[in-house]
C-alpha positions as CSV (number, residue, x, y, z in Angstrom):
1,X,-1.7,0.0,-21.3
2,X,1.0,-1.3,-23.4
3,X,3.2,-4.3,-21.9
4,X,5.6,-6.2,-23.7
5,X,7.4,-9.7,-23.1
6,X,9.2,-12.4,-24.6
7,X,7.4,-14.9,-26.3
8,X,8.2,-17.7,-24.0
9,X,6.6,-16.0,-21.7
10,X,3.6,-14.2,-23.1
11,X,1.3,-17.3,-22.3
12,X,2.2,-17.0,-18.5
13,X,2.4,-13.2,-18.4
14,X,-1.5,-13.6,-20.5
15,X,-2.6,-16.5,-18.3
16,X,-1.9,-14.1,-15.1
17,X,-3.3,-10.9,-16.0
18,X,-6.5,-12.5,-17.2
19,X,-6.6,-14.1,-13.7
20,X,-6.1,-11.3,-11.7
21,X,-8.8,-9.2,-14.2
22,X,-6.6,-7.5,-16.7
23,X,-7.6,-6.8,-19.9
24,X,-4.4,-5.1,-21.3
25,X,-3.1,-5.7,-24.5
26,X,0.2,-7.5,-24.8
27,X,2.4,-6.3,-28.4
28,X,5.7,-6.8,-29.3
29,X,7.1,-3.7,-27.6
30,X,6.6,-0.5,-25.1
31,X,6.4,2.4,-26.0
32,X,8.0,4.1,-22.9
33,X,5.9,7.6,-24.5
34,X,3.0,5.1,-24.4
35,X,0.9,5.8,-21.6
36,X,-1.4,7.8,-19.2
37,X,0.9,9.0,-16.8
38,X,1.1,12.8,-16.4
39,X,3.7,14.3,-18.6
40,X,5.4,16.0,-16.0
41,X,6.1,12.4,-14.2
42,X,7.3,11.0,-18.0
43,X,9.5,14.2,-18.1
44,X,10.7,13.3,-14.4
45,X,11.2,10.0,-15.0
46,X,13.0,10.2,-18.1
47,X,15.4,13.2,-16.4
48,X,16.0,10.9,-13.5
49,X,17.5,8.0,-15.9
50,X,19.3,9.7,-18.4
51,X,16.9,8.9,-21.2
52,X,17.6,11.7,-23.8
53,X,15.9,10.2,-26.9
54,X,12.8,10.0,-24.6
55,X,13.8,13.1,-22.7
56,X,13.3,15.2,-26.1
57,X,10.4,13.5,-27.6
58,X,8.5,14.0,-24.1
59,X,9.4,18.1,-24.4
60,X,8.4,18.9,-27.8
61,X,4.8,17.9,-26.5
62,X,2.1,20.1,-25.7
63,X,2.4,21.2,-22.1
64,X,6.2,20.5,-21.6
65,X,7.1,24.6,-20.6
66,X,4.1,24.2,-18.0
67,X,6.4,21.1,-16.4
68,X,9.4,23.2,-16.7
69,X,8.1,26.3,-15.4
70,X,6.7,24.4,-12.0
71,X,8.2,24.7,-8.9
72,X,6.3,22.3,-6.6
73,X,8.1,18.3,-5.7
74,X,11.4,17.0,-7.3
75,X,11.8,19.0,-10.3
76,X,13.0,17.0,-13.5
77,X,16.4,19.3,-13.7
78,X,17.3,18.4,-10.1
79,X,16.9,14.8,-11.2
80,X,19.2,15.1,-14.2
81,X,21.6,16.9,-12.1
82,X,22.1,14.6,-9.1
83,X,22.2,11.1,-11.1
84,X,24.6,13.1,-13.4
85,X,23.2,12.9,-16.6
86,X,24.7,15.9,-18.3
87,X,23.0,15.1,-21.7
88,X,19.2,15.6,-19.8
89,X,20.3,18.5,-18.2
90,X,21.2,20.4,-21.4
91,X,17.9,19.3,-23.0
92,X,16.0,20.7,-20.0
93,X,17.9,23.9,-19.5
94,X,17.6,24.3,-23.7
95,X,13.8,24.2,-23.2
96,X,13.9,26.6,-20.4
97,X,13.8,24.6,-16.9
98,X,15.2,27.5,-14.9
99,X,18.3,26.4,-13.2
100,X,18.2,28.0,-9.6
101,X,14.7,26.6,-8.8
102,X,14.8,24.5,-5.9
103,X,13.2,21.2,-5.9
104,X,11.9,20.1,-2.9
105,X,10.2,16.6,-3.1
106,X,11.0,15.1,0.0
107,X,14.4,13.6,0.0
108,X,15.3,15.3,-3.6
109,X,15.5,18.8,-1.6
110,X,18.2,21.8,-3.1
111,X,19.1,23.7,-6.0
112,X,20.4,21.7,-9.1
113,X,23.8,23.6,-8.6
114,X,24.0,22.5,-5.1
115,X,22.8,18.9,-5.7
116,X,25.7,18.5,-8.7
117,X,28.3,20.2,-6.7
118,X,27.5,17.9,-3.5
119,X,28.1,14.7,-5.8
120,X,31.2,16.1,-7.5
121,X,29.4,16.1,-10.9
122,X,32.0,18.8,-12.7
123,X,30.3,18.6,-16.4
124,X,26.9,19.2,-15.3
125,X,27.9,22.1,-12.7
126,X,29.5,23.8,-15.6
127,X,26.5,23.5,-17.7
128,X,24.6,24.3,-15.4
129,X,27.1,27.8,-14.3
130,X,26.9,28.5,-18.7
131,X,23.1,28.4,-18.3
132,X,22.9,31.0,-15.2
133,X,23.0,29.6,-12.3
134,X,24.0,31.3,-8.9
135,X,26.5,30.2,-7.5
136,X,26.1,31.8,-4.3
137,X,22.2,30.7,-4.3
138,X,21.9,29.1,-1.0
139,X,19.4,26.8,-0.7
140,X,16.6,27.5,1.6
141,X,16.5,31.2,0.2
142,X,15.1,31.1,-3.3
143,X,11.5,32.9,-3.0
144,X,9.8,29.4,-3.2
145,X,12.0,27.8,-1.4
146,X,11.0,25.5,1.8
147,X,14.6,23.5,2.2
148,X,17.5,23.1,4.4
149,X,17.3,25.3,7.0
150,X,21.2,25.1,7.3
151,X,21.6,27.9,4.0
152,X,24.1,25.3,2.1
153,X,25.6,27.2,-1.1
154,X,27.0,24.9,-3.6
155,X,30.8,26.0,-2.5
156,X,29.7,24.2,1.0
157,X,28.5,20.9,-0.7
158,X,31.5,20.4,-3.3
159,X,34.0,21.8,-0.2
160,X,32.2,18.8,2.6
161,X,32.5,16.5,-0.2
162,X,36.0,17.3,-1.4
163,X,35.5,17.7,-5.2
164,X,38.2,20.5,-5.7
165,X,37.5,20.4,-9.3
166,X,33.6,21.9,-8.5
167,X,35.5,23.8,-6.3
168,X,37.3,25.2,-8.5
169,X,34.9,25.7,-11.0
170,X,32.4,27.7,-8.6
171,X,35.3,29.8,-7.4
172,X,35.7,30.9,-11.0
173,X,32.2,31.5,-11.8
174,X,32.2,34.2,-8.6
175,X,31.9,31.6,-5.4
176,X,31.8,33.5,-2.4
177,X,33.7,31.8,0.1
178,X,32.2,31.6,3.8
179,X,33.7,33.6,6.0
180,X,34.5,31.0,8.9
């Protein structure tokens, strides 16, 4: 384990990791590619914050298309597309996440599309649209699907939230509009 501090504070910091049993190391600075965690959570986690630099370090390693290709839990491009980091996204749809898989982690349930298009995110639900995906994809109905019940396309989200500009933008890519 790598954990960094100030030096004012490494005596503390030391003083109360050897206490509690700790052996770790204490250097200068993290590495935030330095450690044991799986790399799909480092790939998820680096989606999630916008982290690019780490973002493409973490997918020119061994085993990255494995994390791309899976469809189980929050999936790293639904993370990039609902906290709006358009930079992630195009890293992860360049490596090959696919765009209409549906990521359903609890909470983080839905279709990249629909999750962008629900929080008004315009740039990344036209990168996502250049990359392929459906925007008539209602979520609930991909073949791994096991979200919303209520069949939300991402026309429904951007119309609820009243981002014309998605609106707009899905209409042009071949939106169906519901028939009411």
């Amino acid at each position: 384990m790598d954990l960094s501090c100030a030096d004012a504070a490494r005596p503390a910091v030391s003083g109360f990791l050897d206490h509690a049993g700790y052996t770790a190391p204490m250097t200068d600075s993290a590495d935030p590619r330095a450690t044991t965690a799986p790399l799909r959570s480092r790939i998820g986690d680096a989606a999630a914050s916008g982290d690019a630099t780490t973002l493409a370090a973490l997918l020119a390693e061994p085993g990255a298309a494995e994390v791309l290709a899976e469809t189980s839990g929050t999936t790293p491009l639904y993370s990039a597309a609902v906290n709006n980091h358009e930079a992630a996204v195009r890293l992860l749809l360049e490596a090959g996440a696919v765009p209409d898989v549906e990521s359903n982690g609890g909470p983080d349930e839905g279709t990249p599309l629909c999750a962008a298009a629900s929080w008004g995110h315009l740039p990344v639900v036209r990168l996502l649209l250049e990359h392929g995906a459906d925007p008539n994809l209602s979520e609930g109905t991909h073949p791994d699907a096991d979200v919303d019940a209520a069949g939300m396309a991402p026309l429904d989200w951007a119309a609820i939230g009243g981002h014309e500009g998605v609106m707009a933008a899905l209409l042009a890519a071949g939106a169906r509009q519901p028939a009411i």
